[in-house]
N, CA, C and O atoms as a Tinker XYZ file with bonds, in Angstrom:
   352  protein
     1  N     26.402000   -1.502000    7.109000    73     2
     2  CA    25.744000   -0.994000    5.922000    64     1     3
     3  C     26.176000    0.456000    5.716000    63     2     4     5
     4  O     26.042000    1.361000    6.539000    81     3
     5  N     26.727000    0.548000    4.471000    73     3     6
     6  CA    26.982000    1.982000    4.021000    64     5     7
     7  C     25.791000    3.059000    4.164000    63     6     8     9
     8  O     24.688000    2.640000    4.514000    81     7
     9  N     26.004000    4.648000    3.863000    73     7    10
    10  CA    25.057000    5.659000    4.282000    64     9    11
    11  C     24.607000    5.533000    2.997000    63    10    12    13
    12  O     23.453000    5.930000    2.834000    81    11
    13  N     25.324000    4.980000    1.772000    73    11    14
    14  CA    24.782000    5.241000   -0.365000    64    13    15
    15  C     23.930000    4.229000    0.036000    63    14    16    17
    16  O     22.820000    4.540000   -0.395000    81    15
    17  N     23.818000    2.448000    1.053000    73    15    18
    18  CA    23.085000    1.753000    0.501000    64    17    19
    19  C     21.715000    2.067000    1.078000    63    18    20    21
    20  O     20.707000    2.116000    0.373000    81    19
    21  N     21.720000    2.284000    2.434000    73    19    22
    22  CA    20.782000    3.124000    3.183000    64    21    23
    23  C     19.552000    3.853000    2.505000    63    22    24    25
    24  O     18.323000    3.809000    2.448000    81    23
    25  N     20.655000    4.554000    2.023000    73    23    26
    26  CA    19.475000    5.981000    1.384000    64    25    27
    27  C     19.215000    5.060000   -0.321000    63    26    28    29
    28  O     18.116000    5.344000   -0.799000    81    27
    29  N     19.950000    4.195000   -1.090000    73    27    30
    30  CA    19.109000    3.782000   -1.965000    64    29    31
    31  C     17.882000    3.168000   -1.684000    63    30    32    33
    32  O     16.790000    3.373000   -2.214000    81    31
    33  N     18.256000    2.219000   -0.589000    73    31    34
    34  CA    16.751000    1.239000    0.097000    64    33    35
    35  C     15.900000    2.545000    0.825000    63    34    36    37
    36  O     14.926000    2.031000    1.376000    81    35
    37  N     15.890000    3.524000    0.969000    73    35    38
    38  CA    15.173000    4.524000    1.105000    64    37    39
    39  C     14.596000    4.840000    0.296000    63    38    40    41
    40  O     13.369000    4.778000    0.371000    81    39
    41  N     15.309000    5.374000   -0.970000    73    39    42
    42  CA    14.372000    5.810000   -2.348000    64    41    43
    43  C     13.894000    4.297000   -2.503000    63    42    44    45
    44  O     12.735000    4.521000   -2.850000    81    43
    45  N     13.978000    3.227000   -2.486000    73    43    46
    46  CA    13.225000    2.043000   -3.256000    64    45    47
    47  C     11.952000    2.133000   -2.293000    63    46    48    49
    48  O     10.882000    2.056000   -2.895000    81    47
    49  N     11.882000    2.269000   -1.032000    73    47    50
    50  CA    10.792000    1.913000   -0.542000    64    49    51
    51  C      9.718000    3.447000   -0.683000    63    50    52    53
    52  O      8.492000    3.528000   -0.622000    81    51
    53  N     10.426000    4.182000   -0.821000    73    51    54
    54  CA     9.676000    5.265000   -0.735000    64    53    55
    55  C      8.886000    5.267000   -2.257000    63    54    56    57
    56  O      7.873000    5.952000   -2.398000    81    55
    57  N      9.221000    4.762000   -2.949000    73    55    58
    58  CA     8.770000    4.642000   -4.760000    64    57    59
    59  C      7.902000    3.428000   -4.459000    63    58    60    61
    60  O      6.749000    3.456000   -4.889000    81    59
    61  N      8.395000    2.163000   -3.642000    73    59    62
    62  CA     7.252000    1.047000   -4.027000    64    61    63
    63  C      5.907000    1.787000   -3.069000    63    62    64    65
    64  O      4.735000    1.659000   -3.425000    81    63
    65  N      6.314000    2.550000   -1.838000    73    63    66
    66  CA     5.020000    3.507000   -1.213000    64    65    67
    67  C      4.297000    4.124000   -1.774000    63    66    68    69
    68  O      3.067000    4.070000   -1.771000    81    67
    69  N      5.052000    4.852000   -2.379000    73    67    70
    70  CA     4.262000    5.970000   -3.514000    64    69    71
    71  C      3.290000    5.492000   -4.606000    63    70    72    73
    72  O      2.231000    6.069000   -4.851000    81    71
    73  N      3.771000    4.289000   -5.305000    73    71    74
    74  CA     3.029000    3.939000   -5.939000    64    73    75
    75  C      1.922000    2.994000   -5.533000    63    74    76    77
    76  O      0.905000    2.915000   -6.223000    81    75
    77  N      2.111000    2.158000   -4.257000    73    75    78
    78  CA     0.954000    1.889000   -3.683000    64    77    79
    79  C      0.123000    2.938000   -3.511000    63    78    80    81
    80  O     -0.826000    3.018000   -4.291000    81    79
    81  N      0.271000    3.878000   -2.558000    73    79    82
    82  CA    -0.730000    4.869000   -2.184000    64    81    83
    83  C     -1.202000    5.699000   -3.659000    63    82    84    85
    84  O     -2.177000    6.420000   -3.445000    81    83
    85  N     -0.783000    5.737000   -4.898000    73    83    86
    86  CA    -0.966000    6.256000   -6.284000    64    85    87
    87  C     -2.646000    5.876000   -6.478000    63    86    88    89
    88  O     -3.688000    6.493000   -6.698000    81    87
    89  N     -2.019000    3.832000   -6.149000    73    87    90
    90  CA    -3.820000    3.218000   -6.585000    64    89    91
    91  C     -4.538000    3.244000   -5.838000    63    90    92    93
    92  O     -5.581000    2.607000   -5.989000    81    91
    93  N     -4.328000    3.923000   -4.804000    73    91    94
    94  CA    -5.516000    4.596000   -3.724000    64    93    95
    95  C     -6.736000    5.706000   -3.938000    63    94    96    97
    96  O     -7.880000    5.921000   -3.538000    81    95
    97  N     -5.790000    6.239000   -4.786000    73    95    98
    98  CA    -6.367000    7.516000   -5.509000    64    97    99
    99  C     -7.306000    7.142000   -6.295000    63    98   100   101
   100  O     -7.966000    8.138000   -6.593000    81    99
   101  N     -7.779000    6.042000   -6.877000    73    99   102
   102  CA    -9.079000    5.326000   -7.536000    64   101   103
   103  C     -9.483000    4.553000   -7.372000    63   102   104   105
   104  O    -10.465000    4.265000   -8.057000    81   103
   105  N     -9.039000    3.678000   -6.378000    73   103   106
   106  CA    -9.930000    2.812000   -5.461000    64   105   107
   107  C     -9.883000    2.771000   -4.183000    63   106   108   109
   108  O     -8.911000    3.202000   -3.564000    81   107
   109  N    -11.375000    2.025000   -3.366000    73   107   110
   110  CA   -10.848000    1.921000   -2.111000    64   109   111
   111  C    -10.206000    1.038000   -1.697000    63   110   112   113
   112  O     -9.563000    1.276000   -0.675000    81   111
   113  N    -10.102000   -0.430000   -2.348000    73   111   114
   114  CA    -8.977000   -1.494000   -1.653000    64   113   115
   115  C     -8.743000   -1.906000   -2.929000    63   114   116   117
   116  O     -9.224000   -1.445000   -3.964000    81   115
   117  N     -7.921000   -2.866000   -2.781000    73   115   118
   118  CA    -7.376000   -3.577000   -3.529000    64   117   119
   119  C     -7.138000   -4.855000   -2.943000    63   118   120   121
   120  O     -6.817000   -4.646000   -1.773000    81   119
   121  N     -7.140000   -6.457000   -3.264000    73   119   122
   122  CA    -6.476000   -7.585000   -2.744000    64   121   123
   123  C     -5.276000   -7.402000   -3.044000    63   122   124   125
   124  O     -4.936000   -6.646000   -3.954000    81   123
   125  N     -4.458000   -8.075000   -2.313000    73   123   126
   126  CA    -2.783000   -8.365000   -2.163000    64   125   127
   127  C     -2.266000   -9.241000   -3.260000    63   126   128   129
   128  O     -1.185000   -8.808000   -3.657000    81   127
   129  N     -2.549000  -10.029000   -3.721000    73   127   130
   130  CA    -2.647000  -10.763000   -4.672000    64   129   131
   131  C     -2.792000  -10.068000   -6.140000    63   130   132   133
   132  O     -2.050000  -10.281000   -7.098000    81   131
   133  N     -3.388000   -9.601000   -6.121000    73   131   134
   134  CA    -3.634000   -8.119000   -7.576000    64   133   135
   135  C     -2.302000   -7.292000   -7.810000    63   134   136   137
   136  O     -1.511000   -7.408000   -8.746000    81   135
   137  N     -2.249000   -6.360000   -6.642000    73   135   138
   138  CA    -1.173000   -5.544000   -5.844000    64   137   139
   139  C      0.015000   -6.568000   -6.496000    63   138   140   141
   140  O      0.166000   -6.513000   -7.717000    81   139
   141  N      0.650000   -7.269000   -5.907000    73   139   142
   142  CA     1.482000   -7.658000   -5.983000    64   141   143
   143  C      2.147000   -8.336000   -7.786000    63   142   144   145
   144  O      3.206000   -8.773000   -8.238000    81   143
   145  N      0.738000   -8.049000   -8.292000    73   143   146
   146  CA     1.046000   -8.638000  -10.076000    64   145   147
   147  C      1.513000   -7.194000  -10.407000    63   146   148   149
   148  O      2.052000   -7.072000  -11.507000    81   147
   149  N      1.387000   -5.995000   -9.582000    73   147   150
   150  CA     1.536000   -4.855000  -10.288000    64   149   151
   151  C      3.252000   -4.638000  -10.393000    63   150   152   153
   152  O      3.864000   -4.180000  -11.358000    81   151
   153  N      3.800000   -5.102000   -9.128000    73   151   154
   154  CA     5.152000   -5.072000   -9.028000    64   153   155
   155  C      6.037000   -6.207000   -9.404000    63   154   156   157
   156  O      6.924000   -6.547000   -8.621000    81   155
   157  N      5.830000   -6.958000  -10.790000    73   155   158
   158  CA     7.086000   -7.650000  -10.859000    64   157   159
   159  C      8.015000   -7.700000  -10.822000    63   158   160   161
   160  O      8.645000   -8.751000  -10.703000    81   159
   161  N      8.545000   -6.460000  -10.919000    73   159   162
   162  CA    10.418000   -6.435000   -9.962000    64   161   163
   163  C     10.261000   -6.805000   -9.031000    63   162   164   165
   164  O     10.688000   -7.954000   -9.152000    81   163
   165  N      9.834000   -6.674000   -7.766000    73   163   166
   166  CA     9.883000   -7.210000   -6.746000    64   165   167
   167  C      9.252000   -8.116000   -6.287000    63   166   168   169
   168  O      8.184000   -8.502000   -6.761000    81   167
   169  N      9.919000   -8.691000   -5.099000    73   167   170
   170  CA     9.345000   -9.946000   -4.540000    64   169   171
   171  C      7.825000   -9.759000   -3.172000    63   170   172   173
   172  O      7.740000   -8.801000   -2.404000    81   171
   173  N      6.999000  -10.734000   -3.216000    73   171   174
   174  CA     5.933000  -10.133000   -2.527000    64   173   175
   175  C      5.788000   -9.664000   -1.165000    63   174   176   177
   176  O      5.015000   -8.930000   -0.550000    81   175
   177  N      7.257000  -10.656000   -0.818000    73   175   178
   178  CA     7.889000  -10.296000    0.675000    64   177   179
   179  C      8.482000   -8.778000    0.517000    63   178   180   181
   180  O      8.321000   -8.213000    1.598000    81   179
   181  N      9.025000   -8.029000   -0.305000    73   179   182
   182  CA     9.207000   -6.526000   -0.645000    64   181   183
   183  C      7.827000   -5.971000   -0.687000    63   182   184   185
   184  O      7.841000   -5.231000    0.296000    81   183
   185  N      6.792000   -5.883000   -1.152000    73   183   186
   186  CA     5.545000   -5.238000   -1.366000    64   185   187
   187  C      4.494000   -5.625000   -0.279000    63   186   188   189
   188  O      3.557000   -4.844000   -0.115000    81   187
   189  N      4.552000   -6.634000    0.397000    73   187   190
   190  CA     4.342000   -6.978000    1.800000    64   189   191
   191  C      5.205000   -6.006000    3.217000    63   190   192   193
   192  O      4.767000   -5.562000    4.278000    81   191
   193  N      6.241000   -5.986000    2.737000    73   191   194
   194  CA     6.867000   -4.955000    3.850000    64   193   195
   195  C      6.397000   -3.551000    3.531000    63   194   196   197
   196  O      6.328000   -2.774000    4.483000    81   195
   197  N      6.046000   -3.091000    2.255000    73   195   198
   198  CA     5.718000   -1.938000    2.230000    64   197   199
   199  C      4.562000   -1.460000    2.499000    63   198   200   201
   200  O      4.224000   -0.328000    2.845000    81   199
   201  N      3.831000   -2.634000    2.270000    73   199   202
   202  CA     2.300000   -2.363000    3.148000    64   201   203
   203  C      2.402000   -2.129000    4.451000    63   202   204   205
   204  O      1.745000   -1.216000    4.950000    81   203
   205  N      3.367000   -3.033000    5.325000    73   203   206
   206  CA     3.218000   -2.903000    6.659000    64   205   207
   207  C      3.770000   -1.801000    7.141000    63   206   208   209
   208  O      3.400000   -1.452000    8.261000    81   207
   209  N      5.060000   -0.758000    6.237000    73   207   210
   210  CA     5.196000    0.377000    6.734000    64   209   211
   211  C      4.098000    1.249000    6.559000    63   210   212   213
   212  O      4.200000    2.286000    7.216000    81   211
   213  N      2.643000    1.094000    5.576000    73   211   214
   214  CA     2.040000    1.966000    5.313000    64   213   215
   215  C      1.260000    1.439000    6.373000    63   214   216   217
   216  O      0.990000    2.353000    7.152000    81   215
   217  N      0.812000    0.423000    6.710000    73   215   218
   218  CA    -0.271000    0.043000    8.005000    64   217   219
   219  C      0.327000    0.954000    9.325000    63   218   220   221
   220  O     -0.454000    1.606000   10.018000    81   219
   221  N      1.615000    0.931000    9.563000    73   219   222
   222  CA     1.940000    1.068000   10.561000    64   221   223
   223  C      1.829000    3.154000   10.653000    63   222   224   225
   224  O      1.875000    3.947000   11.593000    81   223
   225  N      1.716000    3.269000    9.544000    73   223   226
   226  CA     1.615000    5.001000    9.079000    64   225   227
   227  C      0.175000    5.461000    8.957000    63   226   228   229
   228  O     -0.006000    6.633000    8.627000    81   227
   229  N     -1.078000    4.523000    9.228000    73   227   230
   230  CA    -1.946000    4.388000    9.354000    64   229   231
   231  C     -3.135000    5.222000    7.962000    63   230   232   233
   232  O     -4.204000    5.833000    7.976000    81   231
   233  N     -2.004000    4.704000    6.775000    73   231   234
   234  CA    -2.261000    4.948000    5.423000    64   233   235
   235  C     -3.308000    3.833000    4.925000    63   234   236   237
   236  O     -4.480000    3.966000    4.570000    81   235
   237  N     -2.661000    2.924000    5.000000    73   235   238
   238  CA    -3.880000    1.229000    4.966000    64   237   239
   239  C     -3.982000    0.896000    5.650000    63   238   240   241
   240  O     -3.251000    1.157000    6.606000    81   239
   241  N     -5.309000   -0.238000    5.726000    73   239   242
   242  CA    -5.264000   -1.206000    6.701000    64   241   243
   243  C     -5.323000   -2.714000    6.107000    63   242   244   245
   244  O     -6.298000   -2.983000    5.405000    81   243
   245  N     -4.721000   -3.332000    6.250000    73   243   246
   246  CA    -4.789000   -5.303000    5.915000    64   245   247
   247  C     -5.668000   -6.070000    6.496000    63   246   248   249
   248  O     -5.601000   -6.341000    7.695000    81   247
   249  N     -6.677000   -6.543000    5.635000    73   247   250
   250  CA    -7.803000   -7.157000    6.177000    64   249   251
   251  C     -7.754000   -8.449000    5.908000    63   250   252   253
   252  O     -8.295000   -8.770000    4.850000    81   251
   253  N     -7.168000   -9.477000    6.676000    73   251   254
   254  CA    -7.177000  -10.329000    6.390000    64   253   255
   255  C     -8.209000  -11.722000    5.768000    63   254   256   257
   256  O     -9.037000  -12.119000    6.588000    81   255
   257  N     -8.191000  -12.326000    4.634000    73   255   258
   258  CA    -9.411000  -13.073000    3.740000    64   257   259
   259  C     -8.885000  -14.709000    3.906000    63   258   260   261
   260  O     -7.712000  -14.822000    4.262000    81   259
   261  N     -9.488000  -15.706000    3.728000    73   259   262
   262  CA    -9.153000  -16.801000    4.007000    64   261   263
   263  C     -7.951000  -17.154000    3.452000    63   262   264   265
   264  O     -7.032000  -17.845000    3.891000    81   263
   265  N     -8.199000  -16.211000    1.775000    73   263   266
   266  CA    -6.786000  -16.576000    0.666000    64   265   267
   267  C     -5.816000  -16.071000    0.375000    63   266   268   269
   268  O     -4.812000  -16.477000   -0.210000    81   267
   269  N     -6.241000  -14.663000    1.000000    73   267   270
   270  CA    -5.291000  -13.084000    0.664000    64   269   271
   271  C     -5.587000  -12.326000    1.271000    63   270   272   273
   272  O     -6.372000  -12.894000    2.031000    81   271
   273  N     -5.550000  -11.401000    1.531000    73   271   274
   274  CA    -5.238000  -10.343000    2.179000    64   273   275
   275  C     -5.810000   -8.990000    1.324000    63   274   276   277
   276  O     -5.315000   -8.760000    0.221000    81   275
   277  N     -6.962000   -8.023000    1.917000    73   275   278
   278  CA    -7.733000   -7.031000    1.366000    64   277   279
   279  C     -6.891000   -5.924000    1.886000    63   278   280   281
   280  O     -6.737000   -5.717000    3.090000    81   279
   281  N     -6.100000   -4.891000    0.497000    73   279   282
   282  CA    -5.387000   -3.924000    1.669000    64   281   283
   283  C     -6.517000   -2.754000    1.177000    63   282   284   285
   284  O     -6.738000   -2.606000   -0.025000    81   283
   285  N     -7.252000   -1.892000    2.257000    73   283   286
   286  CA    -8.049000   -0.561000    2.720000    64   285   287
   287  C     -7.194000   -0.206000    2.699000    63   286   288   289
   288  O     -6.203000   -0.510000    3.364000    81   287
   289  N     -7.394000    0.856000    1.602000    73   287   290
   290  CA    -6.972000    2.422000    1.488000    64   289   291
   291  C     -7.556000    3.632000    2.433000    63   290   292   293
   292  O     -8.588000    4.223000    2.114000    81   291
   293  N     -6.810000    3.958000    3.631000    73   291   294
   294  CA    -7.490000    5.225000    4.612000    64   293   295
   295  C     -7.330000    6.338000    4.237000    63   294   296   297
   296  O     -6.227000    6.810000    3.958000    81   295
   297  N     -8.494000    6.987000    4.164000    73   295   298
   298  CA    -8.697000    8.230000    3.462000    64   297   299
   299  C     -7.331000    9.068000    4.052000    63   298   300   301
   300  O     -6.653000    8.819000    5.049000    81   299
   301  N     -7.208000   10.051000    3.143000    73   299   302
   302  CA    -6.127000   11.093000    3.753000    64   301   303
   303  C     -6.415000   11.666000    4.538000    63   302   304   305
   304  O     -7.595000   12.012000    4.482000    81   303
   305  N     -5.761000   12.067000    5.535000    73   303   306
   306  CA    -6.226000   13.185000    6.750000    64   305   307
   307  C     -6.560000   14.434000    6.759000    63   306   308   309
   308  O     -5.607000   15.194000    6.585000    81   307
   309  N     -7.653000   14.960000    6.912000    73   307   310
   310  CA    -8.037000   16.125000    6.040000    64   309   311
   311  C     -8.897000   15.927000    4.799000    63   310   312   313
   312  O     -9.086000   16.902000    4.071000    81   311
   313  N     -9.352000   14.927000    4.543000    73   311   314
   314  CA   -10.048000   14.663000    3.458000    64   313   315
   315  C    -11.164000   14.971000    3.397000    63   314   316   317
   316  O    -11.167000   15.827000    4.282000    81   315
   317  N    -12.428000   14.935000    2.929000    73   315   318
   318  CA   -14.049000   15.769000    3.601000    64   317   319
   319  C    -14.120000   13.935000    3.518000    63   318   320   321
   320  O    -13.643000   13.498000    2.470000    81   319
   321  N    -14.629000   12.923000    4.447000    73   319   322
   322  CA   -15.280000   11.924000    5.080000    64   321   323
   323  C    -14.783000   10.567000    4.762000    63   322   324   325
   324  O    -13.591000   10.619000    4.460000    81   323
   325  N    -15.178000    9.603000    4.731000    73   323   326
   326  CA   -14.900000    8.512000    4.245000    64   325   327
   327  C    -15.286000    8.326000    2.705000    63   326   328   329
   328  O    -16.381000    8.791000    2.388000    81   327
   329  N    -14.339000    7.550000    1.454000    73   327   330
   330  CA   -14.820000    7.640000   -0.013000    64   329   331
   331  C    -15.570000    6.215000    0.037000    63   330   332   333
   332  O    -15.016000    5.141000   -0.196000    81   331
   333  N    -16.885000    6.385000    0.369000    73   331   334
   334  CA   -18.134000    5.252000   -0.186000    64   333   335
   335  C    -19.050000    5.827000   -0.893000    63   334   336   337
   336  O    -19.461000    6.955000   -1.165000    81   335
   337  N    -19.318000    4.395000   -1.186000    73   335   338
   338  CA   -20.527000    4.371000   -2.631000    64   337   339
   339  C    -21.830000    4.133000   -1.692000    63   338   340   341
   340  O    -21.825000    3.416000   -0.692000    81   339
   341  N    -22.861000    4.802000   -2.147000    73   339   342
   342  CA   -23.819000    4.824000   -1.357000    64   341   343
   343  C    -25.443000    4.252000   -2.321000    63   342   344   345
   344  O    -26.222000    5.042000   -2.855000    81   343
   345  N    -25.584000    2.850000   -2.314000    73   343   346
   346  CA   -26.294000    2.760000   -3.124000    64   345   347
   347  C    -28.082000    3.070000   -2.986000    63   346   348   349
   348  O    -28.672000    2.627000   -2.001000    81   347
   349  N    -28.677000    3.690000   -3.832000    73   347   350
   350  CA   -29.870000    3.778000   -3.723000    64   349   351
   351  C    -31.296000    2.789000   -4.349000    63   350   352
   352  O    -32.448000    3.122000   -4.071000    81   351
């Protein structure tokens, strides 16, 4: 593999990251199934790997559901606490 194709599959994953972690910023999870209508260029096995680099970066976590898969958004580091709704 060339060093141009490398670093393109670099910028691609770093853009399908970015914009995962984007819809973090207004919610706390999302299903995988949702997620994945957001990216029709890509295939779900692409947006599936990019979760697991973000699991493994300990950005999300994948909660697995009988039908799909719940991906948790982990707060940023440095953030003031966990973002819940606290009902009264």
């Amino acid at each position: 593999m060339t060093a141009d194709v490398k670093e393109t599959r670099g910028r691609i994953h770093s853009s399908i990251d970015d914009t995962i972690l984007s819809l973090g910023r207004n919610r706390r999870s999302i299903m995988f199934s949702e997620l994945a209508q957001t990216f029709p260029q890509h295939s779900w096995h692409s947006v599936f790997c990019a979760l697991n680099r973000l699991a493994e970066e300990s950005q999300v976590e994948l909660v697995p559901h009988q039908w799909d898969h719940e991906v948790v958004f982990e707060p940023a580091r440095g953030a003031e606490g966990p973002r819940t709704v606290r009902h009264q």
